[in-house]
DSSP file (Angstrom, degrees, kcal/mol; ACC not computed):
  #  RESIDUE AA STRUCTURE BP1 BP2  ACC     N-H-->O    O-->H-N    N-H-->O    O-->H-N    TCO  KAPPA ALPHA  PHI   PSI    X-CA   Y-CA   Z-CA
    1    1 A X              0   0    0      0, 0.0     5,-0.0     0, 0.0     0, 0.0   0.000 360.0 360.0 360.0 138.3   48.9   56.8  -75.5
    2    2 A X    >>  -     0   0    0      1,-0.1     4,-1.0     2,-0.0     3,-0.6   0.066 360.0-105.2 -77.4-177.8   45.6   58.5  -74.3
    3    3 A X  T 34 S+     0   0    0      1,-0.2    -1,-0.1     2,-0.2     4,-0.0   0.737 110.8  66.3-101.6 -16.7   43.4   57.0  -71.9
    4    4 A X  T 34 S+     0   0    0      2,-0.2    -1,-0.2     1,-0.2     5,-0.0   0.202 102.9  51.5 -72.8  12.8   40.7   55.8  -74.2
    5    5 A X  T <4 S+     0   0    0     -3,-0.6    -2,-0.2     3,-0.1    -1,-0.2   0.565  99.7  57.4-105.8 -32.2   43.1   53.5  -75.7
    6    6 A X  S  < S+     0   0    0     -4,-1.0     2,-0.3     2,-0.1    71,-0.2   0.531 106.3  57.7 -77.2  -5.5   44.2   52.0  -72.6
    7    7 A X  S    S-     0   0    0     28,-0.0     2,-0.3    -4,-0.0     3,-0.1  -0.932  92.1-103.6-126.6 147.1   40.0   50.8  -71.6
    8    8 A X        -     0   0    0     -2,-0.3    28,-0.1     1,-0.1    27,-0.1  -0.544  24.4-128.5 -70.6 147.6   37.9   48.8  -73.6
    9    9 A X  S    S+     0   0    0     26,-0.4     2,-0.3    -2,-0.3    -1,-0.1   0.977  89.8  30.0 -69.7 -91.1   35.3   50.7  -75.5
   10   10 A X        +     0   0    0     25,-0.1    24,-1.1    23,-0.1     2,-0.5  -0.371  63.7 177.7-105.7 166.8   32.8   48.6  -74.3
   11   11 A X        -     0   0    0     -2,-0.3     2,-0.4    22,-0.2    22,-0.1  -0.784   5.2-165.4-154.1 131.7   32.1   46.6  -71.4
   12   12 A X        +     0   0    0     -2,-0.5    20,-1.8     2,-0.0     2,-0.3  -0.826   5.6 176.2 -56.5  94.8   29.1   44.0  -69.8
   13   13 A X  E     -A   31   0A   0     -2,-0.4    18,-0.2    18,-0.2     2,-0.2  -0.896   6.3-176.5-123.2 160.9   28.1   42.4  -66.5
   14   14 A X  E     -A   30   0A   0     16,-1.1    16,-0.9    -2,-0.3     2,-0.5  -0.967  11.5-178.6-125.6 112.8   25.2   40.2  -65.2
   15   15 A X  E     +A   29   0A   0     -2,-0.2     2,-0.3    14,-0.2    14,-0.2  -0.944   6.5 177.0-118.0 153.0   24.7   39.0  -61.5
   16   16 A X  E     -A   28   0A   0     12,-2.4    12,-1.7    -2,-0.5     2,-0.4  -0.994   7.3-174.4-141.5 149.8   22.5   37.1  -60.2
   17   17 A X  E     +A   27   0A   0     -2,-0.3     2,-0.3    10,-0.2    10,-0.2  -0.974  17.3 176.0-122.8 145.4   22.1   35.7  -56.2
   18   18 A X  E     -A   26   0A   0      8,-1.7     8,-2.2    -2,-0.4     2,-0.4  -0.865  32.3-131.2-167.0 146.4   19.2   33.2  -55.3
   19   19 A X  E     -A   25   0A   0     -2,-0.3     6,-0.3     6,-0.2     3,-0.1  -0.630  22.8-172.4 -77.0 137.9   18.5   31.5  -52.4
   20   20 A X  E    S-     0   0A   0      4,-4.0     2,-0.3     1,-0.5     5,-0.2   0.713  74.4  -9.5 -93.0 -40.9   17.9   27.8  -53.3
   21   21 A X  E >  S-A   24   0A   0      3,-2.2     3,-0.6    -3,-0.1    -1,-0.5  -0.942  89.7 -90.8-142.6-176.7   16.7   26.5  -50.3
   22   22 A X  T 3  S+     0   0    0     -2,-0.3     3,-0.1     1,-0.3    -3,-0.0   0.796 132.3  33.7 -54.6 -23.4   16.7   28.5  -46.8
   23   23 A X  T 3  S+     0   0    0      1,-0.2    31,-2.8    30,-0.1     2,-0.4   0.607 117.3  69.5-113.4  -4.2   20.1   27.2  -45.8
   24   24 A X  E <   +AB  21  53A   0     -3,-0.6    -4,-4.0    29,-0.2    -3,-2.2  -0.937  52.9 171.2-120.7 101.7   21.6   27.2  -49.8
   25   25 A X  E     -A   19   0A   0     27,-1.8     2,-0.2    -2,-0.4    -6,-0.2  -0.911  17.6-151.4-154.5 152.2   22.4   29.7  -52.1
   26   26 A X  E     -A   18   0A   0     -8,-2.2    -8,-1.7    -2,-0.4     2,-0.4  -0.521   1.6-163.4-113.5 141.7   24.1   30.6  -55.6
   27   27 A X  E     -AC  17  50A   0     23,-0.9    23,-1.8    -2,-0.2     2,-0.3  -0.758  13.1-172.9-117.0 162.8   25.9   33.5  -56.9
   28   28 A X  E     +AC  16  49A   0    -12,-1.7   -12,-2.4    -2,-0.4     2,-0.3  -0.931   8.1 167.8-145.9 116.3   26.4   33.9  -60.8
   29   29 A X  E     +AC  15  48A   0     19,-2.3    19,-0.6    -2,-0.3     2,-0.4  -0.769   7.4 166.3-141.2 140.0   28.4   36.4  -62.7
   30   30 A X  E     +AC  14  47A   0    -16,-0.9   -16,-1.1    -2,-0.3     2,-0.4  -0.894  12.1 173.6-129.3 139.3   29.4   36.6  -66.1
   31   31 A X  E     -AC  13  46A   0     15,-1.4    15,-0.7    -2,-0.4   -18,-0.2  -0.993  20.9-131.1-144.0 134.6   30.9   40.0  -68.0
   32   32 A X  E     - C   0  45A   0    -20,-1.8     2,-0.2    -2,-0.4    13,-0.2  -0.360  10.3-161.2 -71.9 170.0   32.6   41.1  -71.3
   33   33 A X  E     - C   0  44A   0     11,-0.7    11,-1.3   -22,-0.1     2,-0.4  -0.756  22.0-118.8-158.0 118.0   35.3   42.9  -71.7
   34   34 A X        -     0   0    0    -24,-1.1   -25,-0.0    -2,-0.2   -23,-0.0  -0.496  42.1-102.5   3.4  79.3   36.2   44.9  -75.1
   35   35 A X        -     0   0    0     -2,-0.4     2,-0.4     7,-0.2   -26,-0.4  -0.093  23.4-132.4 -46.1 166.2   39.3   43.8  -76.6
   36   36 A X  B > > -F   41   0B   0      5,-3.9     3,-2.6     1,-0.1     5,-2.0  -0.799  25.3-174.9-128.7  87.5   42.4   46.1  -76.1
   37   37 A X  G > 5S+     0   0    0     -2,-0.4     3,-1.7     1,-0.3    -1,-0.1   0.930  78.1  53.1 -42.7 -60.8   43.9   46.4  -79.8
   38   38 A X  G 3 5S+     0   0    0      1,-0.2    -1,-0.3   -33,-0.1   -33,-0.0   0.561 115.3  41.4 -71.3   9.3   46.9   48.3  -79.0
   39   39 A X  G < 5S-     0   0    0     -3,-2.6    -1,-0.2     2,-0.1    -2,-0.2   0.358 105.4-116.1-134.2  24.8   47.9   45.9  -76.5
   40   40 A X  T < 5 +     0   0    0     -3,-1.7     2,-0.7    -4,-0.4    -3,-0.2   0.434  66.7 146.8  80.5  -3.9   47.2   42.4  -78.1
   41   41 A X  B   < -F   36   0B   0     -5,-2.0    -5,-3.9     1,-0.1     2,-0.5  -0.533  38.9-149.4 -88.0 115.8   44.7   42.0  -75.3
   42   42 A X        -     0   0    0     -2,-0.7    32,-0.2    -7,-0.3    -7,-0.2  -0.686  18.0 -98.2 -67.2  84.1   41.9   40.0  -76.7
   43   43 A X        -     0   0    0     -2,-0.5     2,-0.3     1,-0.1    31,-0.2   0.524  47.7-177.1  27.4 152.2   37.8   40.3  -75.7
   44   44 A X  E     -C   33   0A   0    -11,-1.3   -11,-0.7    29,-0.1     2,-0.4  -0.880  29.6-143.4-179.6 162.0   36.6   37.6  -73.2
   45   45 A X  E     -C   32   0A   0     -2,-0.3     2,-0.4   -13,-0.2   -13,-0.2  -0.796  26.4-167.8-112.3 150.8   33.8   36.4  -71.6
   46   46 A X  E     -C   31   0A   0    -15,-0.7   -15,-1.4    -2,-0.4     2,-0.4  -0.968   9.0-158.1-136.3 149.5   34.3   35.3  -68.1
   47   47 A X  E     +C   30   0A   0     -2,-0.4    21,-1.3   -17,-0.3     2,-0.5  -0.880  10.2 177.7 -99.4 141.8   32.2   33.5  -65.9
   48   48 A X  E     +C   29   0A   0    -19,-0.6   -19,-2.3    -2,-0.4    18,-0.3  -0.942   5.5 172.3-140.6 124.9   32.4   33.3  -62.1
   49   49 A X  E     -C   28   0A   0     16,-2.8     2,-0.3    -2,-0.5   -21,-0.2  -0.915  11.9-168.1-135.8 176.5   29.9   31.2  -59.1
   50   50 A X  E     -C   27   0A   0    -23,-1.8   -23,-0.9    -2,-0.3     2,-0.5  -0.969   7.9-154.5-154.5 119.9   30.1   30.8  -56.0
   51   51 A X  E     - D   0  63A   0     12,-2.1    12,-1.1    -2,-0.3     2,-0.2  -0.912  17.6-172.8-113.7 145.0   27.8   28.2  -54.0
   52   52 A X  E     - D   0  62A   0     -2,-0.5   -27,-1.8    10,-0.2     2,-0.4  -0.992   5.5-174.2-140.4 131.7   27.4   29.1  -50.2
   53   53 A X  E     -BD  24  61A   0      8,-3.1     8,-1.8    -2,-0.2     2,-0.4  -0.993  12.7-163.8-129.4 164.4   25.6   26.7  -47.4
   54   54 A X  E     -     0   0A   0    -31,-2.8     6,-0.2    -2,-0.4     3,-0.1  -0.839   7.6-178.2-137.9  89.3   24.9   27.9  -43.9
   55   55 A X  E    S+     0   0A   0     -2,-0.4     2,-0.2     1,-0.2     5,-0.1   0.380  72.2  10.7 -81.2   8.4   24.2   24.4  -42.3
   56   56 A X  E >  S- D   0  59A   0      3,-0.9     3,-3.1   -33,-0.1    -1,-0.2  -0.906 101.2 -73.9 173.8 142.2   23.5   26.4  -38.6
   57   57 A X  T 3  S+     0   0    0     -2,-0.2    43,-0.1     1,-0.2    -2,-0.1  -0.011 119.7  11.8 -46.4 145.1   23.1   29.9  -37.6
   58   58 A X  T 3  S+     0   0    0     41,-0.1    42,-6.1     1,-0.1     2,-0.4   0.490 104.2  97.6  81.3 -18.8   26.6   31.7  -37.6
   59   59 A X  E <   +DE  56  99A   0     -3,-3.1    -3,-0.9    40,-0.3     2,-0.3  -0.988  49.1 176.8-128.0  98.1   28.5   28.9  -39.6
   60   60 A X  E     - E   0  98A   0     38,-2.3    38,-0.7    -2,-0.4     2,-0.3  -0.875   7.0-170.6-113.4 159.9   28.8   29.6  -43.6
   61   61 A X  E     -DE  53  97A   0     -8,-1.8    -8,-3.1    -2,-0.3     2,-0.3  -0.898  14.6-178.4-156.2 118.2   30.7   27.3  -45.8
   62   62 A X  E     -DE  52  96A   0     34,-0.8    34,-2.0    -2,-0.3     2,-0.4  -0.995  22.2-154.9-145.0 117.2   31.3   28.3  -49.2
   63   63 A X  E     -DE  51  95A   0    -12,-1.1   -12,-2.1    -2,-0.3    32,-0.2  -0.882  15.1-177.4 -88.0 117.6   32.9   27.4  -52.8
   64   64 A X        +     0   0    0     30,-4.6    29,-0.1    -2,-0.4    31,-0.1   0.301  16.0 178.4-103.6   5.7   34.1   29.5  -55.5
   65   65 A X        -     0   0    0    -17,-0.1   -16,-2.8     1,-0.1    28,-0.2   0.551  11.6-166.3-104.5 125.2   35.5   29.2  -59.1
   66   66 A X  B    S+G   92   0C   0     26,-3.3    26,-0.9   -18,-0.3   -18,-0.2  -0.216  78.9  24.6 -90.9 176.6   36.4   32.4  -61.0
   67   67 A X  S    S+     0   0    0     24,-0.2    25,-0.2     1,-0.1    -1,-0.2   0.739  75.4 178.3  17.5  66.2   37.1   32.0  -65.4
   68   68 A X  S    S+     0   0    0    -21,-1.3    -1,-0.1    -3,-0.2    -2,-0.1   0.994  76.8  26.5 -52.7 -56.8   34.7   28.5  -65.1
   69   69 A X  S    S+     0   0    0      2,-0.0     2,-0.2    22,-0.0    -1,-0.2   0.697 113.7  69.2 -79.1 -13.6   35.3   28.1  -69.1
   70   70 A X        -     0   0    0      1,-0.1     3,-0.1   -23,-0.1   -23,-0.1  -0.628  64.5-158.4-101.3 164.3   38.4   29.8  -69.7
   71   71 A X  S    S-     0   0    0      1,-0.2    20,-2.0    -2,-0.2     2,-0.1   0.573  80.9 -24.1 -99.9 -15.9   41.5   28.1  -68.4
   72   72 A X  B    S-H   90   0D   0     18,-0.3     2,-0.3     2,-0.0    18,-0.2  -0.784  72.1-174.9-172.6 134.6   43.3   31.1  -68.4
   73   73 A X        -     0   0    0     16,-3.3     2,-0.5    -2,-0.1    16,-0.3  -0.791  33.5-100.1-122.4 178.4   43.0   34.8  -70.5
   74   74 A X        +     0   0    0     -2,-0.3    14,-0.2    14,-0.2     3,-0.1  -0.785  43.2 159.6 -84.2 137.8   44.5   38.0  -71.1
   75   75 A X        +     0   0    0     12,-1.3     2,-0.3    -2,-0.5    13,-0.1   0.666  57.4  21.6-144.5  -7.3   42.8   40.5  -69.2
   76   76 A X  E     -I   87   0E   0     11,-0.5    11,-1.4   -37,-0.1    -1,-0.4  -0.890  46.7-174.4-161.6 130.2   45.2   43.7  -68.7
   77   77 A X  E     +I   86   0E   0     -2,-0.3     2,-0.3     9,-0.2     9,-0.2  -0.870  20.0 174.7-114.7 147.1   48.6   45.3  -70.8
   78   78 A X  E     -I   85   0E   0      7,-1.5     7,-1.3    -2,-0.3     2,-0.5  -0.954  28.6-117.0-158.7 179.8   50.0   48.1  -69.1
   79   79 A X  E     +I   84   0E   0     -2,-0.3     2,-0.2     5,-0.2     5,-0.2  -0.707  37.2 155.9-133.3 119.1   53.1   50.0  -70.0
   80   80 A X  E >  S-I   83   0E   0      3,-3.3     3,-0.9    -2,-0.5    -2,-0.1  -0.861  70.9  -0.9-159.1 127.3   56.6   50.3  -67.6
   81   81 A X  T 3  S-     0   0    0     -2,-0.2     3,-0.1     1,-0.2    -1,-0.1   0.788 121.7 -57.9  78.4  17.4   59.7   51.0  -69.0
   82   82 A X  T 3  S+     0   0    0      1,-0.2     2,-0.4     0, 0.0    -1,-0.2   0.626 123.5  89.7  70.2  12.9   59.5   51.3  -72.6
   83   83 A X  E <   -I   80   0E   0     -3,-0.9    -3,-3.3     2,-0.0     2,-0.6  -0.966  65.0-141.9-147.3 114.9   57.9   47.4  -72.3
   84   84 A X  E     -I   79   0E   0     -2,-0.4     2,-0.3    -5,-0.2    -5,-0.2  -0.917   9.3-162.6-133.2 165.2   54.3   46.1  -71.8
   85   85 A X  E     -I   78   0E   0     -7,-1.3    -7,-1.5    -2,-0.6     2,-0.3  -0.534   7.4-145.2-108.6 150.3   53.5   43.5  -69.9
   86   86 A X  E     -I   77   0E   0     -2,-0.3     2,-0.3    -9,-0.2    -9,-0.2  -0.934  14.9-129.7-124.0 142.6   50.1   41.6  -70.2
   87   87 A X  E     -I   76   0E   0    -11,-1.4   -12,-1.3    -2,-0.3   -11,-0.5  -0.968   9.7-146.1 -77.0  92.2   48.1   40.0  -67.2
   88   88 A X        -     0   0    0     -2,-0.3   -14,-0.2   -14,-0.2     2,-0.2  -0.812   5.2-161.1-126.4  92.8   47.0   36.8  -67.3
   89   89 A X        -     0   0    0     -2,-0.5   -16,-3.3   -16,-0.3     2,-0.2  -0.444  25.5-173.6-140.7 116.6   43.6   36.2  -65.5
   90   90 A X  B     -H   72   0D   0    -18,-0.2   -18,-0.3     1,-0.2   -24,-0.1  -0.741  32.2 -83.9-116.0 160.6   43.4   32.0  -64.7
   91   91 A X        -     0   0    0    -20,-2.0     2,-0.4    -2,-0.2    -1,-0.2   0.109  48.2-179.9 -48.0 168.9   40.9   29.8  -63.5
   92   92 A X  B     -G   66   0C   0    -26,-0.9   -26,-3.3   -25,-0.2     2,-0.2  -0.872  15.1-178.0 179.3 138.6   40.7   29.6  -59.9
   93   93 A X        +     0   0    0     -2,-0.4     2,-0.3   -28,-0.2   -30,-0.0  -0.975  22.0 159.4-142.3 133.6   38.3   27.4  -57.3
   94   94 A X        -     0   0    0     -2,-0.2   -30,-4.6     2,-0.0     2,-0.4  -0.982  30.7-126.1-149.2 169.5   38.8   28.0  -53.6
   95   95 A X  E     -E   63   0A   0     -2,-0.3     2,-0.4   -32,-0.2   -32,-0.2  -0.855  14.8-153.5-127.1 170.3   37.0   27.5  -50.9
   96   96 A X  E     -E   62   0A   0    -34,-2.0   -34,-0.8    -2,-0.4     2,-0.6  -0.894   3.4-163.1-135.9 102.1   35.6   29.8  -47.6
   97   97 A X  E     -E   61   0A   0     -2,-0.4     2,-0.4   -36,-0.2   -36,-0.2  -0.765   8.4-169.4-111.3 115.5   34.6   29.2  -44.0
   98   98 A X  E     -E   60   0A   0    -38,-0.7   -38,-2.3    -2,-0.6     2,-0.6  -0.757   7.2-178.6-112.1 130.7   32.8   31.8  -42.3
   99   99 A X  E     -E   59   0A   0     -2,-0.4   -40,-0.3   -40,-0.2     2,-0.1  -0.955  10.8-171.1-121.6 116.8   32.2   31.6  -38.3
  100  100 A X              0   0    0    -42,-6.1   -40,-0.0    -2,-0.6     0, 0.0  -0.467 360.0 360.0 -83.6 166.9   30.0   34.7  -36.9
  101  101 A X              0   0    0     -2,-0.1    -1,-0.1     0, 0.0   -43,-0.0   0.176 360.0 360.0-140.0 360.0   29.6   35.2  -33.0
């Protein structure tokens, strides 16, 4: 199979960062993806944010969630073995604490 069959034709992103207040601020990004015919793998939208506060110099503390609307998609097939296998790309929220000195 060639290699323009294996990537989606076309494909999207948007970010955005803004500070909300001095010590608060929100990341946004959302992308397309092409579906991938010869491997079932369907289009999607995904969404991802991320809220960060930094309540004192040096000290960030930060929450993330990846697929916000989807609960889970397909998001990569790839071929091993006479057999492909599909990827399955799920929600996910974690969180981050970052200590500078």
């Amino acid at each position: 199979m060639s290699d323009e069959k294996r990537s989606p034709q076309q494909q999207a992103s948007f970010r955005s960062s803004v500070d909300l207040r001095r010590d608060i601020e929100l990341d946004l990004a959302v992308r397309y993806v092409d579906p991938l015919p010869d491997f079932h793998v369907p289009g999607y939208v995904a969404v991802d944010a991320r809220l960060g506060w930094k309540p004192r110099p040096g000290l960030e503390l930060a929450v993330a969630a990846q697929n916000l609307f989807d609960g889970q998609h397909p998001e990569f097939a790839g071929e091993g073995f006479n057999l492909v296998h599909v990827v399955e790309a799920r929600r996910s929220v974690y969180g981050k604490i970052t200590w500078t000195y």
